[in-house]
C-alpha positions as CSV (number, residue, x, y, z in Angstrom):
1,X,2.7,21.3,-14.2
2,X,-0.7,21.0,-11.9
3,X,-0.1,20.8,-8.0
4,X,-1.0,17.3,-7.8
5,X,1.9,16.7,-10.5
6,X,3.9,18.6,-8.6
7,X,2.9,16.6,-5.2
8,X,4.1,13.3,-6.8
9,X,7.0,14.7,-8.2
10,X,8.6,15.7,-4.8
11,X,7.6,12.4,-3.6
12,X,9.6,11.0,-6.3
13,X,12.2,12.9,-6.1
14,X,12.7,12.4,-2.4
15,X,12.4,8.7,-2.7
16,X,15.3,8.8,-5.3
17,X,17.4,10.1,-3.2
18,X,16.9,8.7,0.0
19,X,14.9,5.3,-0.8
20,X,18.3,3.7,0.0
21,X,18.5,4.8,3.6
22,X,15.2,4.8,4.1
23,X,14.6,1.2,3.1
24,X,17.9,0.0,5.3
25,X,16.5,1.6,8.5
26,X,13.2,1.0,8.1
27,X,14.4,-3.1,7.6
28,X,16.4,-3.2,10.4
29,X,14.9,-1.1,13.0
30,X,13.4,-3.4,14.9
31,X,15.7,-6.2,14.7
32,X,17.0,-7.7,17.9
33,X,20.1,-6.9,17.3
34,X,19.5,-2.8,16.5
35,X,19.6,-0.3,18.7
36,X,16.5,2.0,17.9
37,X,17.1,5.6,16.8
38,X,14.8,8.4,16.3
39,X,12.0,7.6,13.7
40,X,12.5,8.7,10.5
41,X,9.9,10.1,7.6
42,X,9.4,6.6,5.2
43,X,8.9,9.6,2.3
44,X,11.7,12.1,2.1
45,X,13.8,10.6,5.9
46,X,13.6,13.5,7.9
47,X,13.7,13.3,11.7
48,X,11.3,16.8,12.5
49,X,8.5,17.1,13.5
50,X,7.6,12.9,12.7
51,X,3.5,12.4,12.5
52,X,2.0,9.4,12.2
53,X,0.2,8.7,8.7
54,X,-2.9,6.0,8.1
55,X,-1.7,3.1,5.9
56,X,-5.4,3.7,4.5
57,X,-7.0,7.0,4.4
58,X,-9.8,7.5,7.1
59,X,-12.4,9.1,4.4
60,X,-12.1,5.7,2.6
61,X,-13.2,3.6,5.9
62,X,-15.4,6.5,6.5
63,X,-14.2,7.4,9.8
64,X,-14.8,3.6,11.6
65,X,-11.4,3.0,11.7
66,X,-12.3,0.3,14.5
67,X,-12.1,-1.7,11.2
68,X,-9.5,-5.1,10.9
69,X,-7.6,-5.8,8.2
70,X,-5.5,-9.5,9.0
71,X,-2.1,-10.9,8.0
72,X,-1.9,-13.4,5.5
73,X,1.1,-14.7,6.9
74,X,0.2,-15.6,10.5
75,X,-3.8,-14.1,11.0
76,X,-2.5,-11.3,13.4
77,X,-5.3,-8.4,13.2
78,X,-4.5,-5.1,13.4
79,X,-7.1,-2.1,13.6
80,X,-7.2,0.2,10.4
81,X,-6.4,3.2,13.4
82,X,-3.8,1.4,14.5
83,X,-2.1,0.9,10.8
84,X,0.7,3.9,11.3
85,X,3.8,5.0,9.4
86,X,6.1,7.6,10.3
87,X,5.6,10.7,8.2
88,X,7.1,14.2,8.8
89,X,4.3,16.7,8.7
90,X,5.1,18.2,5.5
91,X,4.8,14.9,3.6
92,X,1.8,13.8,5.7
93,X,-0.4,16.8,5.6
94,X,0.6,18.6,2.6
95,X,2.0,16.2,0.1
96,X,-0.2,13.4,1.0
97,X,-3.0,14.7,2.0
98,X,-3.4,16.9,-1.2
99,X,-3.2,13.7,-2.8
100,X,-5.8,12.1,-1.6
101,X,-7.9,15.4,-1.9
102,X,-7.6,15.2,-5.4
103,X,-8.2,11.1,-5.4
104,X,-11.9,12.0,-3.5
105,X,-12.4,13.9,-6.4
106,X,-11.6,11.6,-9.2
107,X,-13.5,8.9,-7.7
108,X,-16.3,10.8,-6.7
109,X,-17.5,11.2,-10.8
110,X,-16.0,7.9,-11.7
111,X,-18.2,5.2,-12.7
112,X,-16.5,3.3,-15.1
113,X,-13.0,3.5,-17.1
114,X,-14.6,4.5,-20.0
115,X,-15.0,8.6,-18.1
116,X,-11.7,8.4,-16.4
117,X,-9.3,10.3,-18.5
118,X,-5.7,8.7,-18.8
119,X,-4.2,11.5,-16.3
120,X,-6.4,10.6,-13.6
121,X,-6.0,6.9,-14.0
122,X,-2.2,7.3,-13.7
123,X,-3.0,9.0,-10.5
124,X,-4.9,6.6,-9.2
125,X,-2.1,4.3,-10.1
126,X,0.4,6.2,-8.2
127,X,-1.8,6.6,-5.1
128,X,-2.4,2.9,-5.0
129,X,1.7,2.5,-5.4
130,X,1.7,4.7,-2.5
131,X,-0.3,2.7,-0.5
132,X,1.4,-0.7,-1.2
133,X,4.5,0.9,0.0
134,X,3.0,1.9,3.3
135,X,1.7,-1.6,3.9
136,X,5.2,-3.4,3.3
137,X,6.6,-0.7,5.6
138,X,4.2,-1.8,7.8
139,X,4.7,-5.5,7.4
140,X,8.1,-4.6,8.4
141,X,7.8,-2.7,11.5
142,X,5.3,-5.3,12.9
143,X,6.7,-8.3,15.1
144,X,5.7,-11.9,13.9
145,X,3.8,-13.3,17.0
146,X,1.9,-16.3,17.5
147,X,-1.7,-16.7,16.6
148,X,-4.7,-19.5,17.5
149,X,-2.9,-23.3,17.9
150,X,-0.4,-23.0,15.7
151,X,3.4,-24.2,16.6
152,X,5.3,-21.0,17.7
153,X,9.1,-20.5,18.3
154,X,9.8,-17.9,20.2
155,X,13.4,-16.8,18.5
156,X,10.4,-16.5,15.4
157,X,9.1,-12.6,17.3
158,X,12.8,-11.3,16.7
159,X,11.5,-10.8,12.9
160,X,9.0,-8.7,11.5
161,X,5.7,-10.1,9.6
162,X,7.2,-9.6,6.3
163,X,10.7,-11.2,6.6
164,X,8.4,-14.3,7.8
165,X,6.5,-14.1,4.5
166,X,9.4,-15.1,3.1
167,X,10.8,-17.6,5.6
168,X,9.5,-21.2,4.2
169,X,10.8,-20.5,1.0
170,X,14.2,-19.5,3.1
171,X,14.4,-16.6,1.9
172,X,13.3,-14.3,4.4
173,X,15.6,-11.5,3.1
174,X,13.3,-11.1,0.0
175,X,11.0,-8.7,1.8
176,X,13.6,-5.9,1.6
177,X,13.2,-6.3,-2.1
178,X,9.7,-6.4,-2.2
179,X,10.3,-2.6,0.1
180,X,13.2,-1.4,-2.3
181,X,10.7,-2.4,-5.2
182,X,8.1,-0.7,-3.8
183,X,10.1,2.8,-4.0
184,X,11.1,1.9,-7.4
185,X,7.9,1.9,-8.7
186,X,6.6,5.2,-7.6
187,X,10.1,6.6,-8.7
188,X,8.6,6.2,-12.2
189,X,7.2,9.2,-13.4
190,X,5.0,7.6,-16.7
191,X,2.1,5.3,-15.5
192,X,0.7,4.9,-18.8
193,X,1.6,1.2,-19.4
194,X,-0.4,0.1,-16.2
195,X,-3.9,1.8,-17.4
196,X,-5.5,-1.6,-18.7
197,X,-3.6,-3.5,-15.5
198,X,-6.4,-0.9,-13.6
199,X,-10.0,-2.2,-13.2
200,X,-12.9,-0.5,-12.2
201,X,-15.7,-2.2,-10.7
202,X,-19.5,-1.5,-9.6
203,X,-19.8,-4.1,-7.0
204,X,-23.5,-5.5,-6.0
205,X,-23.5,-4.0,-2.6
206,X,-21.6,-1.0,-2.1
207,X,-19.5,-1.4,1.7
208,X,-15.6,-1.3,2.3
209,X,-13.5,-4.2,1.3
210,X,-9.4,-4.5,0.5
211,X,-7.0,-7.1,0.0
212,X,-3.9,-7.2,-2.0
213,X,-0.8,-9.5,-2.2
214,X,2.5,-7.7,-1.7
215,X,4.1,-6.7,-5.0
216,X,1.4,-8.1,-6.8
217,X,-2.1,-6.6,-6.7
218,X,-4.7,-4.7,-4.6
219,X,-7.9,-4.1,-4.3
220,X,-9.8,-1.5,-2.9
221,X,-13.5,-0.6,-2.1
222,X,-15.2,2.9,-1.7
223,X,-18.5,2.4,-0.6
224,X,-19.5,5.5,-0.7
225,X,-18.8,6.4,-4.4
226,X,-20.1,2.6,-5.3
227,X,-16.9,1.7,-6.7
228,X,-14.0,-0.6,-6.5
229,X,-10.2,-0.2,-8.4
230,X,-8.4,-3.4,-8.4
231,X,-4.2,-2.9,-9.8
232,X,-1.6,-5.4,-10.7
233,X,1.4,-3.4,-9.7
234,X,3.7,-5.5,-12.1
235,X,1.8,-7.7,-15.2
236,X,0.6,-5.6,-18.1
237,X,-2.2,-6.1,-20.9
238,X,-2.3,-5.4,-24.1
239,X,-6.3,-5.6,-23.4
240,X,-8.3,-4.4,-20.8
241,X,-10.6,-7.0,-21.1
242,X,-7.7,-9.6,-20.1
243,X,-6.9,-7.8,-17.3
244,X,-10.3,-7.4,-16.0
245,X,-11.4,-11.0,-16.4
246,X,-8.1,-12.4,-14.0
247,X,-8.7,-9.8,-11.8
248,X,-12.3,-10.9,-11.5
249,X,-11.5,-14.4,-11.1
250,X,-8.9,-13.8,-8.2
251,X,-11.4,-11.3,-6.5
252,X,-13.9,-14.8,-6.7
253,X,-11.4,-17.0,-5.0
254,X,-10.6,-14.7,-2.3
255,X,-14.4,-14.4,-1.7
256,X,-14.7,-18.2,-1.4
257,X,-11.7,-18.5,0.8
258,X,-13.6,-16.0,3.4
């Protein structure tokens, strides 16, 4: 077992054990009605020595984390450096950070799919898991507030951003599945069944750009190796062709849309 195997592995195994608990506080934390504790590690739920851990690494915005990324669900924007989770220092600057050492490496001589070997891929996979599991702990830890003209209730701030994702279909409680699916997913050791749902893309002009949809996709920009990867965290293709062609077409739309 390489150290990077054995990096994801804890992760796993700590999330199989404690995902439960970890999911339930990190949901209703910041409800109205709870009585905050002491912050808890969203990777393994230990209380020492808590850090705080970038939703996106700083090497990928190259350092100008001044940089906005804005809710879909009511246009709040939020400042990469301000995009925090709780980590204990052991999973934030060992485990994670050796990750994403060995990530900057992979990209670094990856041009195309074609050179990435199957074991890197599924670690790029389970990186990107990663990293859609710190934005919906996010999501939840981040009040819904009013934004521009729109109609506002105030008993509306009492939840977080992603319960109201959820609330016109009135079913706000969704969102802790969304988090509880989240764990599951990087729970699972074998990644090989999602290689054609990854794309990797040479975009026209190289600069930082990421989106996703919760539970569904991402997409993610690294200017500085001239690539983009783009995941669906769920569908999978018999051909990569398939994949890449829908995931081209919704990275069109969301161009157009601004």
């Amino acid at each position: 077992m390489t150290e990077v195997d054995l990096k994801f592995k804890i992760l796993r195994v700590n999330l199989r054990r404690h995902g439960l608990n970890i999911a339930e506080d990190v949901f209703k934390r910041h409800h109205h009605t709870t009585k905050p504790k002491d912050e808890i590690c969203v990777f393994c739920n230990s209380i020492t020595a808590i850090t705080k851990e970038h939703v996106l690494p700083k090497w990928i915005l190259e350092n100008n984390l001044q940089e906005t990324m804005t809710s879909s669900v009511n246009k709040q924007m939020i400042t990469y450096n301000k995009a925090l989770v709780p980590a204990c220092s052991e999973c934030n600057n060992s485990i994670l950070a050796f990750i994403e050492k060995y990530i900057i490496k992979v990209i670094q001589y990856m041009d195309a799919l074609d050179n990435c070997s199957n074991e890197d891929a599924c670690n790029i996979i389970r990186w990107l898991e990663i990293i859609d599991y710190k934005l919906q702990v996010l999501d939840c830890r981040r009040k819904y507030i009013k934004y521009g003209n729109s109609e506002y209730d105030r008993d509306w701030g009492r939840f977080s951003v992603s319960m109201m994702r959820h609330f016109l279909s009135m079913s706000p409680w969704r969102a802790y599945d969304w988090l509880r699916s989240s764990q599951r997913r990087i729970i699972v050791k074998e990644k090989i069944k999602g290689v054609n749902s990854l794309i990797i893309l040479k975009p026209r002009i190289p600069h930082f750009y990421f989106f996703t949809q919760p539970n569904e996709y991402i997409y993610l920009s690294f200017p500085m190796c001239k690539i983009a990867v783009f995941y669906f965290f769920k569908r999978r293709y018999e051909y990569y062709e398939d994949a890449a062609a829908e995931a081209l077409d919704i990275i069109k739309k969301v161009a157009e849309s601004g």
